[in-house]
C-alpha positions as CSV (number, residue, x, y, z in Angstrom):
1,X,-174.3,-28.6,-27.8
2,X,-171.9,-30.6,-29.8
3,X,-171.1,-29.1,-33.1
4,X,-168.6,-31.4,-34.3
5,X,-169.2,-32.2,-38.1
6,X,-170.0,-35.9,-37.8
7,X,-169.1,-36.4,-41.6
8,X,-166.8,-35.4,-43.7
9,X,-167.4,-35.0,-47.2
10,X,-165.8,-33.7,-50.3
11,X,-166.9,-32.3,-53.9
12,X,-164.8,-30.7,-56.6
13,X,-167.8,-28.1,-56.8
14,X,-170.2,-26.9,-54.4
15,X,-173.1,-25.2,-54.9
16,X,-174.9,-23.6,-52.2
17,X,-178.6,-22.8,-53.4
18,X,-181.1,-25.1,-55.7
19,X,-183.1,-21.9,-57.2
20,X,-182.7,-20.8,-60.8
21,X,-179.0,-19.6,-60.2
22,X,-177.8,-23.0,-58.8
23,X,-179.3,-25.2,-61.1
24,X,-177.9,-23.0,-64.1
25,X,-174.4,-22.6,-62.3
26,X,-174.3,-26.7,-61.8
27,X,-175.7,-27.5,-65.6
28,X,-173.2,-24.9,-67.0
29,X,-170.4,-26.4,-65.3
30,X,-171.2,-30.1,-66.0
31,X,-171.1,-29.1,-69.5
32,X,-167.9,-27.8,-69.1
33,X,-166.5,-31.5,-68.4
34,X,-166.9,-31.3,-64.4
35,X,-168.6,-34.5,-63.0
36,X,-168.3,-34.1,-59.3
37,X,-170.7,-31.1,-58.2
38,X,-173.0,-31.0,-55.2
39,X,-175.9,-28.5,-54.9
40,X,-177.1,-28.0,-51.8
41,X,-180.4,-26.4,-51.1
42,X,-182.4,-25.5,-47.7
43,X,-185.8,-26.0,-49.2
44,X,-187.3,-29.3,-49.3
45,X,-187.3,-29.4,-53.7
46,X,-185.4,-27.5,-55.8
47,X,-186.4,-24.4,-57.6
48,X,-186.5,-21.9,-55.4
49,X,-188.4,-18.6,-55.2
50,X,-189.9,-19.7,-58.6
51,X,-192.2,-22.5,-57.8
52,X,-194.4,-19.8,-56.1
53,X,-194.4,-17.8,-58.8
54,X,-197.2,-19.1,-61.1
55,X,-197.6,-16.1,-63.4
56,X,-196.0,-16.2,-66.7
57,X,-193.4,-13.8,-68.6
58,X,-190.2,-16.2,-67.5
59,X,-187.9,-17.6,-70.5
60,X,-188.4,-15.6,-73.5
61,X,-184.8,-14.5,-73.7
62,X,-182.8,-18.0,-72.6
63,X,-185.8,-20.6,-74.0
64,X,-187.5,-17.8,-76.6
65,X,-190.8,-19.1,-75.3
66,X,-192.8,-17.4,-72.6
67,X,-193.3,-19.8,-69.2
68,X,-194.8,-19.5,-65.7
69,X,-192.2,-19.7,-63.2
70,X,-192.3,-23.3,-61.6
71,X,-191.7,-24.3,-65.5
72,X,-189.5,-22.5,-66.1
73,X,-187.0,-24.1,-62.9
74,X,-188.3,-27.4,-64.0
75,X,-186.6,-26.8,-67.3
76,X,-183.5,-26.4,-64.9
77,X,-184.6,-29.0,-62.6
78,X,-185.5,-32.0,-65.1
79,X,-181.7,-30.3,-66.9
80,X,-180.1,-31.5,-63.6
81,X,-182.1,-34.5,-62.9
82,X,-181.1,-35.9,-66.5
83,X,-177.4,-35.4,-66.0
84,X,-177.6,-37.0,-62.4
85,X,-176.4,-33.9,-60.7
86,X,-176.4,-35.0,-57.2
87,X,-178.0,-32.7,-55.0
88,X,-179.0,-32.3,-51.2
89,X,-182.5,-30.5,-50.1
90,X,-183.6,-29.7,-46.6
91,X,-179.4,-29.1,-46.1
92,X,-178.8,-25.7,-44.4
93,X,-175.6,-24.2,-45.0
94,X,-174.3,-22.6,-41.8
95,X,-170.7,-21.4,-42.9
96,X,-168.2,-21.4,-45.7
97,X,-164.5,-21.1,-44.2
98,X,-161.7,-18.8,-46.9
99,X,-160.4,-22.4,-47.7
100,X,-163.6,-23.1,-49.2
101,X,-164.9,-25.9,-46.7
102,X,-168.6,-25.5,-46.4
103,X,-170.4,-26.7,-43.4
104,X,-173.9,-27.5,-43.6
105,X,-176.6,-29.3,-41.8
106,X,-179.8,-32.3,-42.4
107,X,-181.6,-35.1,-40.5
108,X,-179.3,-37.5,-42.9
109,X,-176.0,-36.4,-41.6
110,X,-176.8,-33.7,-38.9
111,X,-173.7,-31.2,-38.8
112,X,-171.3,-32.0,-42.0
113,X,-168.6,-30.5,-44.1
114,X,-167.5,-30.5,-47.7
115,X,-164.2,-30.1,-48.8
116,X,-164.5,-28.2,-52.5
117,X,-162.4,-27.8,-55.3
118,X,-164.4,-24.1,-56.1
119,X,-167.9,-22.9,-53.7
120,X,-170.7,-21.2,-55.9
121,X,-173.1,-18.9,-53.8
122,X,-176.9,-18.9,-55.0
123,X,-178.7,-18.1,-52.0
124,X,-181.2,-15.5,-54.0
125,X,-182.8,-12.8,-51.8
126,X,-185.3,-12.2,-49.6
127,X,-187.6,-9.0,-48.5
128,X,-187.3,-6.1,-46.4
129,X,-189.9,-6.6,-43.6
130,X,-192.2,-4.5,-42.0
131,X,-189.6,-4.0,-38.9
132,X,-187.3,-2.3,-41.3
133,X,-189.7,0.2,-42.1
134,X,-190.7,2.5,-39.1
135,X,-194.3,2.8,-39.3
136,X,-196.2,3.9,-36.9
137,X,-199.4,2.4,-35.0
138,X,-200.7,-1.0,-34.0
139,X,-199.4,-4.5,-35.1
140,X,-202.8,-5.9,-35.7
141,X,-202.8,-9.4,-37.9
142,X,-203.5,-8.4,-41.8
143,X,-199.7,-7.5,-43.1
144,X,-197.9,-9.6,-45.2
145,X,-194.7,-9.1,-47.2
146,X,-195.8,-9.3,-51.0
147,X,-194.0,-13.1,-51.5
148,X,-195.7,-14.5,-48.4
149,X,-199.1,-13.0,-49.5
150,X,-197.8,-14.9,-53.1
151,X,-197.3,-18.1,-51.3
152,X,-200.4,-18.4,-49.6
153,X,-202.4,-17.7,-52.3
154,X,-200.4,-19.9,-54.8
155,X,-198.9,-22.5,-53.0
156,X,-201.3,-22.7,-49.8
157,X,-204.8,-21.6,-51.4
158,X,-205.5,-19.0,-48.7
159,X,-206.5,-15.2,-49.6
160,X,-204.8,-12.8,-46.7
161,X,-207.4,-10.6,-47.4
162,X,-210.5,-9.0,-49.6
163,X,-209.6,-4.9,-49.3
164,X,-206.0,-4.2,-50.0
165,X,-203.5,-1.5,-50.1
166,X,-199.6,-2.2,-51.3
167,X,-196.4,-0.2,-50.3
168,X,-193.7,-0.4,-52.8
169,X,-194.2,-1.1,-56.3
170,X,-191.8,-3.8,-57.1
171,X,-192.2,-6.4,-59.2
172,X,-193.7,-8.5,-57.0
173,X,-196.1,-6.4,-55.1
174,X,-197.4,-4.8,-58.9
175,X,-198.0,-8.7,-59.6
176,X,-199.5,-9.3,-56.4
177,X,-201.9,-6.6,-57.2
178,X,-203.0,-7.9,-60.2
179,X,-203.2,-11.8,-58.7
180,X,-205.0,-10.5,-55.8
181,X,-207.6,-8.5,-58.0
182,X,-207.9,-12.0,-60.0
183,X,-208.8,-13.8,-56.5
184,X,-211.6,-11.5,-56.2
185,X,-209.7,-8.8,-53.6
186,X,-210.2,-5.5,-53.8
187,X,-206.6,-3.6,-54.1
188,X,-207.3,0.2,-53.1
189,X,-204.1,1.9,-54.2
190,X,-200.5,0.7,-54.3
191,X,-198.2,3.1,-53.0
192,X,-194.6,4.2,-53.6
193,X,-192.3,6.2,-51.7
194,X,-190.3,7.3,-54.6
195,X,-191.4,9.2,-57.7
196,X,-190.8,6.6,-59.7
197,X,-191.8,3.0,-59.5
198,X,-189.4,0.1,-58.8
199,X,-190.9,-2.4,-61.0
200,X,-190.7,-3.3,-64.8
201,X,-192.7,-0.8,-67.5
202,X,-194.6,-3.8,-68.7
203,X,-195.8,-4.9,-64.4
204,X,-197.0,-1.3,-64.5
205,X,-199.0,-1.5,-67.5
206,X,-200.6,-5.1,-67.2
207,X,-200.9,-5.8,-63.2
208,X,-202.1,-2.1,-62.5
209,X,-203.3,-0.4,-65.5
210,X,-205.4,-3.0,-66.9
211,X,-207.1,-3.1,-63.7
212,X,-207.5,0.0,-63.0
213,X,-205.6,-0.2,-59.8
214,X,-204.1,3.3,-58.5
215,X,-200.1,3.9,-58.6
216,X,-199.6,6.6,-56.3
217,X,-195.7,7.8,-56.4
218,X,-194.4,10.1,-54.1
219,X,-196.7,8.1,-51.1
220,X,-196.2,6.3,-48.2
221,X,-198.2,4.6,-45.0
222,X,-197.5,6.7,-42.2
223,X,-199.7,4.8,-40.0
224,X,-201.2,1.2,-39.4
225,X,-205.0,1.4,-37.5
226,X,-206.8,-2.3,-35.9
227,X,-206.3,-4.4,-32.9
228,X,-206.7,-7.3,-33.4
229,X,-207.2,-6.9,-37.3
230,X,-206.3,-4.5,-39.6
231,X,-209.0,-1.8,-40.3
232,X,-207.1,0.9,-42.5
233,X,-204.1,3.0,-43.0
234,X,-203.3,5.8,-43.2
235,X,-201.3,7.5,-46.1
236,X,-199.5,10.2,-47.5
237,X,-197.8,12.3,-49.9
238,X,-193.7,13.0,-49.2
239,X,-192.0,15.9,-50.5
240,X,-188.2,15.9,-52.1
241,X,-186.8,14.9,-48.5
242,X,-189.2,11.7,-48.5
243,X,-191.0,13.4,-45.3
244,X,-194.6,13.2,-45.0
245,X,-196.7,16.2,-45.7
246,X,-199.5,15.9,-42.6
247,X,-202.3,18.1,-45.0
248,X,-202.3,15.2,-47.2
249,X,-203.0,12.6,-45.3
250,X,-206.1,10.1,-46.0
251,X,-207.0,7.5,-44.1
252,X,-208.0,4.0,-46.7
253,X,-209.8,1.0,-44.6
254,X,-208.7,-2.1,-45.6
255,X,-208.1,-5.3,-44.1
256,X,-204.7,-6.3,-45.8
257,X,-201.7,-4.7,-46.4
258,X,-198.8,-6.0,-48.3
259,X,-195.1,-4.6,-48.5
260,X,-193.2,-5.0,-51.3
261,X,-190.6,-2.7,-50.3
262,X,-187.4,-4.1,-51.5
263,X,-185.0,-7.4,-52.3
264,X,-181.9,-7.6,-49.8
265,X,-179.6,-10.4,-50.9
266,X,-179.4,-13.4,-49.0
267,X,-175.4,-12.8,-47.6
268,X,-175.3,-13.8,-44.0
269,X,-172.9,-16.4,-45.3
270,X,-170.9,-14.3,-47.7
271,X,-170.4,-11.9,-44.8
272,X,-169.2,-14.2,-42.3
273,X,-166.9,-15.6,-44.8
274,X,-165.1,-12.2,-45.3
275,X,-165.6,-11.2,-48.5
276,X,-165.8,-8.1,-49.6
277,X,-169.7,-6.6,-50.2
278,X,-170.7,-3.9,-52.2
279,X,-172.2,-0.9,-50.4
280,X,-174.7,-0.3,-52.8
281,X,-176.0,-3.8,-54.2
282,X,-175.4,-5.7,-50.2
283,X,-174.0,-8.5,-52.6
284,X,-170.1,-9.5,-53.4
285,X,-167.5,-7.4,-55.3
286,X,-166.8,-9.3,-58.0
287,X,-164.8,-9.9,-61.4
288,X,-166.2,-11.1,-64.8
289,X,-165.9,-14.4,-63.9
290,X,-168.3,-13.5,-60.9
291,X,-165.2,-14.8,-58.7
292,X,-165.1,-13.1,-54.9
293,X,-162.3,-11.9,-53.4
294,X,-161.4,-15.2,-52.1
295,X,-159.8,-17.0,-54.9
296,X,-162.4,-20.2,-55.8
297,X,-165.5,-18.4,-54.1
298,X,-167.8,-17.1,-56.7
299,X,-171.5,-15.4,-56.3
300,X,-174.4,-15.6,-59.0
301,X,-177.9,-14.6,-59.1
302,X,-180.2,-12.6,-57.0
303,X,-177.5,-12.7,-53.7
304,X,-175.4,-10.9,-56.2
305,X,-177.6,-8.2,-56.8
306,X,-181.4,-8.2,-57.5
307,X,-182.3,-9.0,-60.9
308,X,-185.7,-8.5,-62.9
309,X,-185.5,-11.3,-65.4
310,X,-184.6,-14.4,-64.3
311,X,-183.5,-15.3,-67.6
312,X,-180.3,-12.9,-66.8
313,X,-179.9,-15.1,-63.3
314,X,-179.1,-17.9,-65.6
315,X,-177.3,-16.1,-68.1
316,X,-174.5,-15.0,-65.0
317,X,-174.9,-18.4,-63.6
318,X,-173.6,-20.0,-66.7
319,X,-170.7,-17.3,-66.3
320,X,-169.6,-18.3,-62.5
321,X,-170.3,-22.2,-63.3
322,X,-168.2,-22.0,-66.3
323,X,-165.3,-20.1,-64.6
324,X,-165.8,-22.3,-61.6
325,X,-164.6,-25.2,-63.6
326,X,-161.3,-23.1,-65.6
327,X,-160.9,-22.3,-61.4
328,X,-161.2,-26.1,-60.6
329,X,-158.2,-26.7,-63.4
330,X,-156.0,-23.8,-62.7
331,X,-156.5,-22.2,-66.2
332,X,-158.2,-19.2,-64.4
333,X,-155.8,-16.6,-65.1
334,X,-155.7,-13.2,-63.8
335,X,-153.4,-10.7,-65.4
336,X,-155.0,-7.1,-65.2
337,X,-156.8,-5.2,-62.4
338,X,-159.0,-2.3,-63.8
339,X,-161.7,-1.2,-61.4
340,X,-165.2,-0.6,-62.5
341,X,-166.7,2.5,-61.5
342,X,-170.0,5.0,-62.1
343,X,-171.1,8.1,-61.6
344,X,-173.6,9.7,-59.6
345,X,-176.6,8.9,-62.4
346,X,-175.2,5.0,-62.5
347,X,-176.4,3.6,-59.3
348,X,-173.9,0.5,-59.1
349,X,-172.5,-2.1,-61.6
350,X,-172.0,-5.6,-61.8
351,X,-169.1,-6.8,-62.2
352,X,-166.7,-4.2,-60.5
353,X,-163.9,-5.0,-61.3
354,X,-161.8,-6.9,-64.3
355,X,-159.1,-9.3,-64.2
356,X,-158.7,-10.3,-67.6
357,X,-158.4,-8.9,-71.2
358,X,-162.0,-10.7,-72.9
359,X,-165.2,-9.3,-74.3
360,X,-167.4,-8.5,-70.9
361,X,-171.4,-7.8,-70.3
362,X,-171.8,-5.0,-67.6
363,X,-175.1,-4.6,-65.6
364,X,-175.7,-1.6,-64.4
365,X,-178.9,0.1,-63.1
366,X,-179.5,3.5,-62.7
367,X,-180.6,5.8,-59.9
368,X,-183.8,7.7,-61.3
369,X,-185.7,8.3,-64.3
370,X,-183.5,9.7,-67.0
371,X,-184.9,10.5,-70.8
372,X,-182.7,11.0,-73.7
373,X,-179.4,10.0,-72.5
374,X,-176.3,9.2,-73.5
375,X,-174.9,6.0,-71.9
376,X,-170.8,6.9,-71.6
377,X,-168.2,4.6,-71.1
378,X,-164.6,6.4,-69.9
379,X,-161.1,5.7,-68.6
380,X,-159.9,8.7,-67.5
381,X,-160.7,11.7,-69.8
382,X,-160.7,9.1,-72.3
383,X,-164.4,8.0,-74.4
384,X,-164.4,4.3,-75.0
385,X,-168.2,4.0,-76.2
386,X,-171.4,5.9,-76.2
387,X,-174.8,5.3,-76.8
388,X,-178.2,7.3,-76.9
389,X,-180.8,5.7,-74.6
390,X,-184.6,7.3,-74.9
391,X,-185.4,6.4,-71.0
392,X,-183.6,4.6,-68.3
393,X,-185.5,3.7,-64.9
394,X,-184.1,2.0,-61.7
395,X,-186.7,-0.7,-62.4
396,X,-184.5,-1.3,-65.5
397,X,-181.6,-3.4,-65.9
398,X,-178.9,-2.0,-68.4
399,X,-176.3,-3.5,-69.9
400,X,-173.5,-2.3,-71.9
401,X,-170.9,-4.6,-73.4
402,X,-167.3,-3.9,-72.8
403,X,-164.7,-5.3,-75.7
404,X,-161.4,-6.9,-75.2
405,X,-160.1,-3.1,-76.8
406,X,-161.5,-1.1,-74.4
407,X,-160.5,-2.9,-71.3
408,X,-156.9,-3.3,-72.8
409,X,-156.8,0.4,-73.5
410,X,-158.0,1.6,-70.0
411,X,-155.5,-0.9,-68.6
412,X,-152.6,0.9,-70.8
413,X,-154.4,4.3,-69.4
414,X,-153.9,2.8,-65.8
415,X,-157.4,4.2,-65.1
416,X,-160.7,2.9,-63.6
417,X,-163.3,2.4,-66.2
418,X,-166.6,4.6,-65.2
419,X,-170.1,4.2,-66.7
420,X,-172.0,7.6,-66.5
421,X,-174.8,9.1,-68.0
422,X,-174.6,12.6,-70.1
């Protein structure tokens, strides 16, 4: 097989994703003053994970008005159609070399490269499928990860199934539940692993409550029954070691089951270009600017880490596309390095790590339920800020804003910055 690029083309910025991060990171940067961006997306439209995702709740923080998600990327999408963003679908990105020289692939040009200025990475996520999850039994037809269920029923117009149970309660199988119910399904019980679920207060409340559909935490399928089609599974309660307790086992017929079981970052690409991931998010270390460890390469978005507003996946895209362009110029200066750390309560944080003296938005998220709380910010033995919080839960993004004072002072200190909980 010859791989040869057959053309050879060049951009001052490059985009690799069309979803809700690229289009933000490419309209950012344009207004910024860069003209010569190319987005390049694998689907055939741009949009990405949103154009399934019919239900509203998208846009009150960055438009103040509530939309489904395909309007919501249209506002993007018409954004970059206005400014004549050029942009390439159906083009698979196969590699992005440390001198930022992305090589890519489509019926147009077949195998191709771009020389770019700065590379943005907006590849999203995708979902942890049912091989990843050691369950025993049969591998009859019926089980669907929550998103494919959501396209076929809102993008195909096919119902997997009438009797339904759902593991994981993530944002998208809690909607899933509630959309399914709507289509006239029957969803028997959703079921989480941990003691806590993994989607958003509000998901809880209107996709299971309001229906009446069952949340049972601390749950799991321990076994899948049917042939040729599924016929029921099995579940049960775990205790503190997440092992199943055979005395509580029940078995639930059913003829679907859908997992929604987790968001893994989409960084096959970001891997094999050498940069640096974080153990905990599976996305790029990065600095405020969202820059990579390869000077030029920056990550936004959902192959960052998993967000649960897409409203803050335009917020950070805005962030990269901007610094893209400063990159692009040379005005990008670096002049500190103070890490970013957490404790044991503080599951991980976006960025982690600072290379410059301005006001900076940390994300952070949590790793259980915690009530009455005191968000901490240190360096060393030193208390920069502090703030009560009445409940923080995984399904939660936090934020906590770091000023130019504080991140000058630990730099003085010569100490990490850590975000805890006390």
């Amino acid at each position: 097989m010859n791989t040869k690029a057959t053309k050879e083309l060049s951009a001052e910025l490059v985009i690799v994703g069309g979803g809700p991060a690229g289009m933000a990171a490419a309209v950012a940067a344009y207004e910024e003053g860069i003209r010569d961006i190319l987005i390049l997306e694998r689907d055939d439209n741009l949009g990405g994970i949103l154009r399934q995702c019919i239900h509203n709740g998208f846009g009150l923080h960055r438009f103040g008005e509530e939309l489904t998600g395909p309007e919501y990327a249209y506002r993007y999408e018409k954004m970059v159609r206005e400014l004549n963003i050029p942009f390439m679908t159906d083009t698979m990105v196969t590699a992005i070399s440390p001198e930022r020289v992305v090589t890519a692939q489509n019926t147009e040009y077949g195998i191709f490269t771009v020389k770019a200025g700065a590379v943005i990475l907006a590849m999203g996520c995708r979902e942890r499928p049912k091989g990843a999850l050691n369950i025993a039994g049969t591998r009859p037809a019926g089980i669907y990860t929550a998103g494919t269920a959501q396209k076929f029923v809102n993008m195909k117009g096919y119902m997997p199934g009438k009797e339904v149970v759902i593991l994981g309660s993530g944002d998208i199988g809690l909607i899933m539940a509630r959309r399914m119910t709507l289509e006239g399904a029957k969803v028997k019980a959703v079921c989480e692993l941990m003691p806590y679920s993994g989607g958003l207060a509000r998901n809880i409340e209107q996709c299971l409550n309001d229906f009446g559909i069952p949340l049972m935490l601390s749950h799991t399928v321990v076994e899948i029954h049917g042939k040729d089609r599924l016929e029921g599974v099995t579940i049960g309660k775990v205790d503190e070691a997440r092992r199943p307790i055979p005395e509580t086992f029940e078995y639930i017929p059913c003829d679907t089951l859908l997992l929604s079981c987790g968001l893994i970052p989409e960084n096959e690409l970001t891997k094999d270009a050498g940069i640096e991931l974080d153990r905990i998010t599976n996305g790029a270390v990065v600095d405020g600017d969202r820059e990579t460890d390869i000077p030029g390469v920056f990550a936004c978005g959902n192959v960052l880490h998993v967000h649960d507003l897409v409203d803050y996946v335009s917020e950070e895209a805005a962030i990269a596309g901007k610094a893209a362009v400063r990159f692009i110029r040379g005005e990008g200066k670096k002049d500190i390095s103070v890490q970013v750390k957490c404790d044991g309560k503080v599951r991980y944080t976006v960025p982690q790590r600072l290379t410059e003296i301005a006001d900076t938005r940390i994300y952070f998220r949590v790793a259980d339920v915690y009530r009455d709380m005191k968000v901490t910010v240190r360096a060393g033995d030193t208390v920069l800020y502090q703030k009560k919080k009445q409940k923080l839960a995984p399904g939660e993004m936090e934020t906590v804003e770091l000023t130019r004072d504080m991140i000058d002072k630990a730099q003085g200190l010569g100490a990490p910055i850590e975000i805890g909980l006390i």
